[in-house]
C-alpha positions as CSV (number, residue, x, y, z in Angstrom):
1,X,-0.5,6.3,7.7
2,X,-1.5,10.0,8.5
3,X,-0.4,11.1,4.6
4,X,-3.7,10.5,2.0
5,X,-4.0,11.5,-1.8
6,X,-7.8,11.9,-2.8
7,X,-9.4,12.7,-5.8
8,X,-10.5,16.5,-6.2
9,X,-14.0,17.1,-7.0
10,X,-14.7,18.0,-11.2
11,X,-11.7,18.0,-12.0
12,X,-8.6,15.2,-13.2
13,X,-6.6,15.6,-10.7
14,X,-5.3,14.9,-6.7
15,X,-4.9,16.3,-3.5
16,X,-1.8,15.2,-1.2
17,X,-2.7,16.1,2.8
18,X,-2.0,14.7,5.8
19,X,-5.3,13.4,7.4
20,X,-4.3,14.5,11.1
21,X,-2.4,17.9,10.6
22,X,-4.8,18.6,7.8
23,X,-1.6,20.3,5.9
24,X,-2.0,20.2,2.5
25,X,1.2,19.6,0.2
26,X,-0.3,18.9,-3.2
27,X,-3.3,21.3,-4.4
28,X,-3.9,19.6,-8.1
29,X,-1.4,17.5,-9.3
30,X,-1.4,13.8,-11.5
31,X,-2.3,10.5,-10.2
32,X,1.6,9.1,-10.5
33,X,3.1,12.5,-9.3
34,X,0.8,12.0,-6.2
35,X,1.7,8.4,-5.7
36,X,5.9,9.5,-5.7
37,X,5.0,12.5,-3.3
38,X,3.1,9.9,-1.0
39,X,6.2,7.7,-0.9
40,X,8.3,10.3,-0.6
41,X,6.7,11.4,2.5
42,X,6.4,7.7,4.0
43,X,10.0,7.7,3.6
44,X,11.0,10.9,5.5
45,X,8.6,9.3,8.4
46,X,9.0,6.0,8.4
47,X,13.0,5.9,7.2
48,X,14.2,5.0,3.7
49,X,14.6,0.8,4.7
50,X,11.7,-1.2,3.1
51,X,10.6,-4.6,5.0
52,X,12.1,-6.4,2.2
53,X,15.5,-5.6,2.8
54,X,14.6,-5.3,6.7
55,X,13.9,-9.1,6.3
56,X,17.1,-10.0,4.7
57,X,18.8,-8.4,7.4
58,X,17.6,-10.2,9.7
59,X,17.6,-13.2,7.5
60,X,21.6,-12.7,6.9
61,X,23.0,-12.8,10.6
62,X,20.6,-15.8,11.6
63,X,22.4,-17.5,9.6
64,X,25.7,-16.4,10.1
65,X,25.6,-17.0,14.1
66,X,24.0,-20.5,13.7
67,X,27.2,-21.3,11.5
């Protein structure tokens, strides 16, 4: 995943880059508010779908053809 939150030096809060770009989109923000921006991002990449309804998906017309 190129999108990382680390931990800003002396001080209580986190930085939100991505680790190939090196763009920066959170300066100093919370732990949780930089864990929703991460998955935020993820989901404009990656689509909004999670592998758990990707699975039942799947899961759904096996079993529909096989009938």
């Amino acid at each position: 995943m190129p999108y990382k939150m680390i931990k800003v030096r002396n001080k209580d809060c986190y930085k939100v880059y991505n680790s190939i770009t090196k763009r920066i989109f959170a300066k100093c923000t919370t732990k949780e508010k930089a864990t929703r921006q991460l998955a935020l991002l993820r989901k404009k990449v990656y689509g909004s779908t999670s592998i758990k309804s990707a699975t039942k998906k799947t899961i759904k017309k096996s079993t529909k053809n096989n009938v």
